[in-house]
C-alpha positions as CSV (number, residue, x, y, z in Angstrom):
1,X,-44.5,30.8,6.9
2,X,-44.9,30.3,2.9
3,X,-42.4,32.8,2.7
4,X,-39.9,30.6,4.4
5,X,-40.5,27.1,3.2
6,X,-39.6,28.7,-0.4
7,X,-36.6,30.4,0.8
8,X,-35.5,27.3,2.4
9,X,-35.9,25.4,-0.6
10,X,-34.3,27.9,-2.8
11,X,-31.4,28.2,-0.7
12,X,-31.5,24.0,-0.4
13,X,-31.7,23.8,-4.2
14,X,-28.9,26.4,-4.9
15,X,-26.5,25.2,-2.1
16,X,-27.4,21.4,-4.1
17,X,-26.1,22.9,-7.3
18,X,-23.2,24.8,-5.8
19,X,-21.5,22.3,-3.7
20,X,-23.0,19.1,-5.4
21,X,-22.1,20.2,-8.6
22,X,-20.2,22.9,-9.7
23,X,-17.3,22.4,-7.1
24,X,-16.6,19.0,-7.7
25,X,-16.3,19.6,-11.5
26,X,-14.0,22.9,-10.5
27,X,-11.9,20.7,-8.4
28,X,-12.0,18.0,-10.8
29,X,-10.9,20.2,-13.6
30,X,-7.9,21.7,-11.5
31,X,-7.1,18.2,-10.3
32,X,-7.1,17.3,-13.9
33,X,-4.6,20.1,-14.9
34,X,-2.2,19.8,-11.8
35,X,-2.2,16.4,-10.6
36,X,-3.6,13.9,-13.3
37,X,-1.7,11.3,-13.1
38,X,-2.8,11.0,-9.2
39,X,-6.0,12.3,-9.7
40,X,-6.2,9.1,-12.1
41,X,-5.2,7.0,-9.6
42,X,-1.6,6.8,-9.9
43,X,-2.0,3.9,-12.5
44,X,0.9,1.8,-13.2
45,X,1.5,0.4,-16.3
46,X,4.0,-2.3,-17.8
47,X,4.3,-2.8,-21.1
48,X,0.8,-0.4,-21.6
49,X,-1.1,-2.6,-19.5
50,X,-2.4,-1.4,-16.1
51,X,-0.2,-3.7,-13.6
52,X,-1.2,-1.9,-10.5
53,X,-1.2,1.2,-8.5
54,X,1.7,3.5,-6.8
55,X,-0.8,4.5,-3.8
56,X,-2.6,1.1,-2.9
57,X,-0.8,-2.0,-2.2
58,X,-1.5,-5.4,-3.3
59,X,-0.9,-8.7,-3.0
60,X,2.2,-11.1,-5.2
61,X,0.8,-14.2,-4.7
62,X,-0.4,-17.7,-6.9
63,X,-4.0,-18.6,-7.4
64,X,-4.4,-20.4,-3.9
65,X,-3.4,-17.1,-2.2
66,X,0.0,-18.3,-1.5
67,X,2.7,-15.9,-1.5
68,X,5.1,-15.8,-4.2
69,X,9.0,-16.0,-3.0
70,X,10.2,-14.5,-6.2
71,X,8.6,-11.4,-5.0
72,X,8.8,-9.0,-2.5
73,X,6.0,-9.2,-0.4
74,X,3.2,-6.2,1.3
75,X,2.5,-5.6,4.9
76,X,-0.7,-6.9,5.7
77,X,-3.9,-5.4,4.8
78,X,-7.6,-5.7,6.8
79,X,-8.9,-4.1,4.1
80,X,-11.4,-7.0,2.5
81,X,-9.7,-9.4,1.3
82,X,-6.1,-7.6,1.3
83,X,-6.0,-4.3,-0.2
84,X,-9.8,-4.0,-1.5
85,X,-10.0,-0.2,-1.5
86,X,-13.6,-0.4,-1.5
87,X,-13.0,-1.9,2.1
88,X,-9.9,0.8,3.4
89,X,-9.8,0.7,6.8
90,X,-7.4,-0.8,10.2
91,X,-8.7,-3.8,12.0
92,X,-9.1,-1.2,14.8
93,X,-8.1,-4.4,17.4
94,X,-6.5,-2.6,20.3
95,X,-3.0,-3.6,21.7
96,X,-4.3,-5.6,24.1
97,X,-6.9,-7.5,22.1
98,X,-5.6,-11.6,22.3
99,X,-6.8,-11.6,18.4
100,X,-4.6,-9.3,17.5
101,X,-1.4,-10.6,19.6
102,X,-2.1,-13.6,18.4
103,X,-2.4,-12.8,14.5
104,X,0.6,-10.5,14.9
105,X,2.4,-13.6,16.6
106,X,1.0,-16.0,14.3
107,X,2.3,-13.4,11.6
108,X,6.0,-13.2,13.3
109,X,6.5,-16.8,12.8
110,X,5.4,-17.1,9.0
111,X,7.5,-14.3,8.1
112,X,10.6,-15.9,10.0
113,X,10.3,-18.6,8.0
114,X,9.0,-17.8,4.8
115,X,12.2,-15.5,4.9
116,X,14.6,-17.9,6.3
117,X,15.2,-15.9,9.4
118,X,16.3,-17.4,12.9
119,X,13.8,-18.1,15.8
120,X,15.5,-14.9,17.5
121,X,15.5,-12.5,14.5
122,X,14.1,-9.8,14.9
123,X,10.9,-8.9,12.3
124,X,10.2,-5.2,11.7
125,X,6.8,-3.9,12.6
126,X,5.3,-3.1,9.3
127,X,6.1,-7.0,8.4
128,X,3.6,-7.9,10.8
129,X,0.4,-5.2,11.3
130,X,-1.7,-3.7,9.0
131,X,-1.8,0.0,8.1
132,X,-5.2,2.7,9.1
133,X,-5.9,2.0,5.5
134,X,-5.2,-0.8,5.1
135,X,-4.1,-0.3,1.7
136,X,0.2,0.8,2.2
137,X,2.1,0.4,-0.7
138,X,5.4,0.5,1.1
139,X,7.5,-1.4,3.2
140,X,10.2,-0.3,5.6
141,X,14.1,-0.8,4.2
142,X,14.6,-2.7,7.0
143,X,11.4,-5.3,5.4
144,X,13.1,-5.2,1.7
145,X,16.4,-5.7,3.5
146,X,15.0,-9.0,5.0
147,X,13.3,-9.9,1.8
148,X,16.0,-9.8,-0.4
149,X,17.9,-12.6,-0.1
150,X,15.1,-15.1,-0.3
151,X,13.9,-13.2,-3.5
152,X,17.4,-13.8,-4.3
153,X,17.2,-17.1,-4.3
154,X,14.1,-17.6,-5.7
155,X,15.2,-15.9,-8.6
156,X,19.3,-17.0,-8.9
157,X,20.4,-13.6,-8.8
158,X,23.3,-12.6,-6.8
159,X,22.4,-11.3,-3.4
160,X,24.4,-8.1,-4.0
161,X,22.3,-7.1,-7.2
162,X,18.8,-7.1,-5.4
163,X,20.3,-5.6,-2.4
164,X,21.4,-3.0,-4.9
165,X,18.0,-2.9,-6.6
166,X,15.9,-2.3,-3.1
167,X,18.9,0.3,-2.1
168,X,18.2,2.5,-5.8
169,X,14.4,2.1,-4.5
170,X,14.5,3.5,-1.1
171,X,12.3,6.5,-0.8
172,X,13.1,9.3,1.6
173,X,11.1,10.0,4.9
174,X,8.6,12.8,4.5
175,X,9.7,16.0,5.1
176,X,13.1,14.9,5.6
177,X,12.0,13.8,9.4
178,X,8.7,11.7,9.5
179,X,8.5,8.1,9.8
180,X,11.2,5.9,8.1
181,X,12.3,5.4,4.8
182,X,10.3,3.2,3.0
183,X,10.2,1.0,-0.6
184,X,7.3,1.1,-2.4
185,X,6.4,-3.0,-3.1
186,X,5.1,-2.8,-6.8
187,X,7.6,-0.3,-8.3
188,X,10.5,-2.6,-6.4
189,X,8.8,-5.7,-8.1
190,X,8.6,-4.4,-11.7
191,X,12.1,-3.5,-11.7
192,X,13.3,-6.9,-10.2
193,X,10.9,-8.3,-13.7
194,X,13.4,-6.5,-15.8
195,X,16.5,-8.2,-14.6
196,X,14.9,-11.5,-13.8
């Protein structure tokens, strides 16, 4: 029985070692020397400060949580506050759940109006719901496409250069086939900082 208990803890102790240490440093170090820049997070930066993250979304609003109209705006997040990423995760309210028809409602009125968009106009999906994470740095063309000209505005560009500037951002569906194209908020943003 002695016999056992040590073998156990040997083989406890090594498998410790092996799996707790040495392969996450081997797959940090490959990480490293492949994908750095991801494994790092993906970190933004503007003028060599950290601005943000290509992979997790955030929010463009003023300090009373108000969204900005000079900026393109996220889908929702129910992660934390909006896009916490110690917090990823969906609201997990089911179709049929009256808080999430009425948020989503609630949520297809705002965005008519904070974009200036008819009673009848019709709001894309990802305007309205949260991803699973919770943290989605894209929008749907169709979203930017809706966005644009009250960013327009906001800023007194001409319609036609923003349009352009969401058209030159557009990022193909993956694989060629999966879900729809999409426009990653920040990078979109940062460029529309550059022109004015």
């Amino acid at each position: 029985m002695r016999r056992q208990l040590v073998t156990g803890l040997l083989v406890t102790i090594a498998l410790t070692v092996l799996l707790g240490l040495v392969y996450p440093l081997v797959i940090t170090g490959i990480s490293q020397l492949a994908l750095s820049s991801r494994a790092n997070g993906s970190l933004v930066k503007v003028g060599g400060r950290v601005v943000g993250s290509a992979l997790i979304g955030q929010n463009f609003t003023d300090a009373k949580g108000n969204p900005l109209p000079r900026y393109f705006q996220p889908r929702p997040s129910a992660a934390g506050n909006g896009y916490d990423a110690t917090a990823s995760g969906a609201s997990n309210l089911g179709p049929s759940n009256t808080t999430l028809i009425n948020s989503v409602a609630a949520r297809v009125v705002a965005y008519r109006a904070f974009n200036g968009l008819g009673p009848r106009d019709a709001v894309p999906a990802d305007a309205v719901t949260s991803s699973g994470s919770g943290l989605d740095p894209d929008i749907s063309e169709a979203n930017a496409l809706d966005q644009a000209p009250r960013v327009a505005r906001a800023r007194r560009l001409p319609l036609p250069t923003v349009l352009a500037l969401v058209h030159s951002h557009v990022e193909a569906r993956p694989r060629g086939i999966l879900g729809e194209q999409t426009v990653n908020v920040l990078d979109l943003n940062i460029a529309l900082d550059r022109i004015g």
